[in-house]
C-alpha positions as CSV (number, residue, x, y, z in Angstrom):
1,X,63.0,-11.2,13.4
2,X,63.6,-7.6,12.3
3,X,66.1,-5.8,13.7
4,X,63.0,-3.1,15.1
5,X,60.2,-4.2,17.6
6,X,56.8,-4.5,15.6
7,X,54.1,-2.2,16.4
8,X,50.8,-3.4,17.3
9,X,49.0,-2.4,14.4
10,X,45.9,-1.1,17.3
11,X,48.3,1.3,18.4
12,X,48.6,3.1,15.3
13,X,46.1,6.2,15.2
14,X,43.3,6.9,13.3
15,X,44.6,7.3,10.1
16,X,47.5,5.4,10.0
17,X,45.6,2.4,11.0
18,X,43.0,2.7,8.9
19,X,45.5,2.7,5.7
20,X,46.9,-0.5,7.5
21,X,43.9,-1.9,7.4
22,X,42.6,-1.3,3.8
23,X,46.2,-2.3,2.5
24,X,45.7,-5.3,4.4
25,X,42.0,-6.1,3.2
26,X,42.5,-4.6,-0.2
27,X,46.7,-5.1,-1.1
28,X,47.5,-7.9,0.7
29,X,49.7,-9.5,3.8
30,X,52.2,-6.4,4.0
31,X,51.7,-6.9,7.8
32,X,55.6,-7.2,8.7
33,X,56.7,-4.0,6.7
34,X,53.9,-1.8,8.3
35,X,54.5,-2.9,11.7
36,X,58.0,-1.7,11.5
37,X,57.0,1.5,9.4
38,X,54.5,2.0,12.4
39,X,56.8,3.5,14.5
40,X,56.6,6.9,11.8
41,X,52.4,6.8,11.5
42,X,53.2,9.5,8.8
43,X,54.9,6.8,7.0
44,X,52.2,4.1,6.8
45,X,49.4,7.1,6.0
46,X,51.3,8.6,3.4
47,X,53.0,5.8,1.6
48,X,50.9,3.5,1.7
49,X,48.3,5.9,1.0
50,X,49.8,6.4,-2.1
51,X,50.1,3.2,-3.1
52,X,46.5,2.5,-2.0
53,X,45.3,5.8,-4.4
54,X,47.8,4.3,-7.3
55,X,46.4,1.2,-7.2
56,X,42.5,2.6,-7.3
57,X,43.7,5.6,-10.3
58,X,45.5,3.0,-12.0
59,X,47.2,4.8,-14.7
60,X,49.4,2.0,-15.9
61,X,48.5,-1.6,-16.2
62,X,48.5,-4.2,-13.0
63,X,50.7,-6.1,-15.4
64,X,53.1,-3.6,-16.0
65,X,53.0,-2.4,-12.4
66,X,54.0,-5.8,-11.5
67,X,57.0,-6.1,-13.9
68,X,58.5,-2.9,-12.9
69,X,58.0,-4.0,-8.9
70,X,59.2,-7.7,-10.1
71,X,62.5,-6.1,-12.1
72,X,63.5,-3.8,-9.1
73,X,63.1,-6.1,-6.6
74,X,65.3,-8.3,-8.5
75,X,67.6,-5.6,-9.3
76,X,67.6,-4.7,-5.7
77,X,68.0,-8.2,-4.2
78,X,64.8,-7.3,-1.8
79,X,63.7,-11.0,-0.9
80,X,60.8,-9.4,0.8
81,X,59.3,-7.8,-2.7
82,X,60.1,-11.0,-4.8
83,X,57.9,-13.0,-2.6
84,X,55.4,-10.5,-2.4
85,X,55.3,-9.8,-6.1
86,X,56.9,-12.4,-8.5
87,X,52.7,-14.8,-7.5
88,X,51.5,-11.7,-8.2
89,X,53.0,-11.4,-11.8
90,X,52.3,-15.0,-12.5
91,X,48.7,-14.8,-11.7
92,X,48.8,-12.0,-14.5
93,X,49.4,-14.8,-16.8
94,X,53.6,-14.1,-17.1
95,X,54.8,-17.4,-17.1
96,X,57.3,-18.7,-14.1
97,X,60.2,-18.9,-16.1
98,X,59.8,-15.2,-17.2
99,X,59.1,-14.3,-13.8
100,X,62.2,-16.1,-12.3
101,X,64.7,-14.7,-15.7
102,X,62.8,-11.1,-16.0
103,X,66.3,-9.3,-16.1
104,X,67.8,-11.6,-19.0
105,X,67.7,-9.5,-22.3
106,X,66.1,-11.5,-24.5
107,X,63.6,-13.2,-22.1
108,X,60.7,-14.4,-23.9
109,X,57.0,-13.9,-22.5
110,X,57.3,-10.2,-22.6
111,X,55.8,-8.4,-25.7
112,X,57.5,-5.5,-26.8
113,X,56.0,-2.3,-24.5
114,X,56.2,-4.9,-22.1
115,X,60.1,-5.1,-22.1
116,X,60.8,-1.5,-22.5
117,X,58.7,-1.1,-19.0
118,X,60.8,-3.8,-18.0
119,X,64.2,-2.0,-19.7
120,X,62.8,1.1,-17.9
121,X,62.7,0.0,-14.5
122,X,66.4,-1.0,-15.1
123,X,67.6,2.4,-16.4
124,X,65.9,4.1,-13.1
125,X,66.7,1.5,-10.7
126,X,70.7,1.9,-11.7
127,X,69.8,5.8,-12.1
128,X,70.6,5.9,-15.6
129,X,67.9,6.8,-17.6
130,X,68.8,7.4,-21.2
131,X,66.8,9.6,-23.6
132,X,66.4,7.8,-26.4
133,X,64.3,4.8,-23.6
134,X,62.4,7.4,-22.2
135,X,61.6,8.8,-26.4
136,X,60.4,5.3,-26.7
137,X,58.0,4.8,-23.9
138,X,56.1,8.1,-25.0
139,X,55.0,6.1,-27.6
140,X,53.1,3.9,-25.7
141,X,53.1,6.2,-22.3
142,X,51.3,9.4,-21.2
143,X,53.7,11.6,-19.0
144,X,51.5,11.1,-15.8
145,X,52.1,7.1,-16.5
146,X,55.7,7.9,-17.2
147,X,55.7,10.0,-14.2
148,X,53.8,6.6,-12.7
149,X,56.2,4.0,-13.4
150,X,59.0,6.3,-12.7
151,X,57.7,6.7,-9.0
152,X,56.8,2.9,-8.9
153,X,60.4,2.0,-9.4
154,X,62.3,4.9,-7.6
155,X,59.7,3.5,-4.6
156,X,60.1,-0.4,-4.7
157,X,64.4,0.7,-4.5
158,X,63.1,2.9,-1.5
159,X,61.2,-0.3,0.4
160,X,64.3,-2.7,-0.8
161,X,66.8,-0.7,1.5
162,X,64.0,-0.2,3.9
163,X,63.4,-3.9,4.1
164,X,66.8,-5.2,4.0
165,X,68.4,-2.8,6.3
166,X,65.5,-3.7,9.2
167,X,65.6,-7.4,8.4
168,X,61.9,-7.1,7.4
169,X,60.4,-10.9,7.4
170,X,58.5,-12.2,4.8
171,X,55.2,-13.2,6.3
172,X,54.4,-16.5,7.3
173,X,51.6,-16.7,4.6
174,X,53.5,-16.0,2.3
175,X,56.2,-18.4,3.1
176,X,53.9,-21.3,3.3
177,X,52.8,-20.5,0.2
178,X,56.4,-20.2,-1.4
179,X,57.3,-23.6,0.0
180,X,53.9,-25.3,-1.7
181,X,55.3,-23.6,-4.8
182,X,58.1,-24.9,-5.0
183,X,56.6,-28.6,-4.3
């Protein structure tokens, strides 16, 4: 049980519940998190928000949003975003063990822009972003997606300590589903 009371998500007001809802219908089972985060409406409307617009501007890739959200959750030990987003990467087509070993160097499955995404997240995550990384991803990147996958990974650390410090539970869905996984 988290360490905070839920909040009915009803109770939220009109804006605040209506992101809950469309993250819910069109994100997925976040349900715990925003509970929690529903004690600051702000927090729900704005952050998720942003998500929500991220997802429907979309000005990287699902696949590399998913491995930046997959290599700072593992980074940031956030069993709450592993669950949530190591299927997620899979049904992208990474395979399991790439999923499970995405911070090992030389882990295959990842093509090249692919790993330097992945080599990104790790710079920002440990706040060490170096400028001959950041020269490479222009190659590939735009600065609004650079400014984009920058965000994505400063945000996931954000929702790590968030989750961790409340005791955010994964949701039951979600858990049955890990379970049938692992069968």
């Amino acid at each position: 049980m988290a360490r905070v009371n839920p909040i009915d998500a009803s109770s939220l007001p009109g804006d605040a519940r209506a992101v809950y809802e469309r993250v819910e219908r069109e994100y997925g089972a976040f349900g715990n998190m925003l509970k929690v985060l529903g004690h600051r409406p702000p927090a729900v409307e704005h952050l998720f928000g942003l998500l929500l617009d991220s997802a429907r501007d979309a000005l990287i890739t699902r696949r590399h949003l998913e491995i930046v959200l997959v290599t700072a959750s593992r980074l940031n030990a956030c069993h709450y975003c592993i669950t949530h987003h190591e299927p997620r990467l899979q049904a992208l087509g990474v395979a399991a063990a790439t999923v499970v070993n995405i911070l090992e160097p030389d882990v295959p499955g990842l093509d090249p822009v692919e790993r330097l995404v992945r080599d990104y997240t790790v710079q920002v995550t440990r706040q060490r972003v170096t400028d001959t990384l950041v020269a490479k991803l222009r190659e590939h990147f735009s600065e609004a997606q650079l400014v984009e996958l920058t965000l994505r990974a400063a945000l996931c650390a954000f929702f790590a300590r968030f989750n961790e410090a409340l005791e955010i539970q994964v949701e039951p869905e979600l858990l049955a589903a890990e379970v049938h996984a692992d069968t």
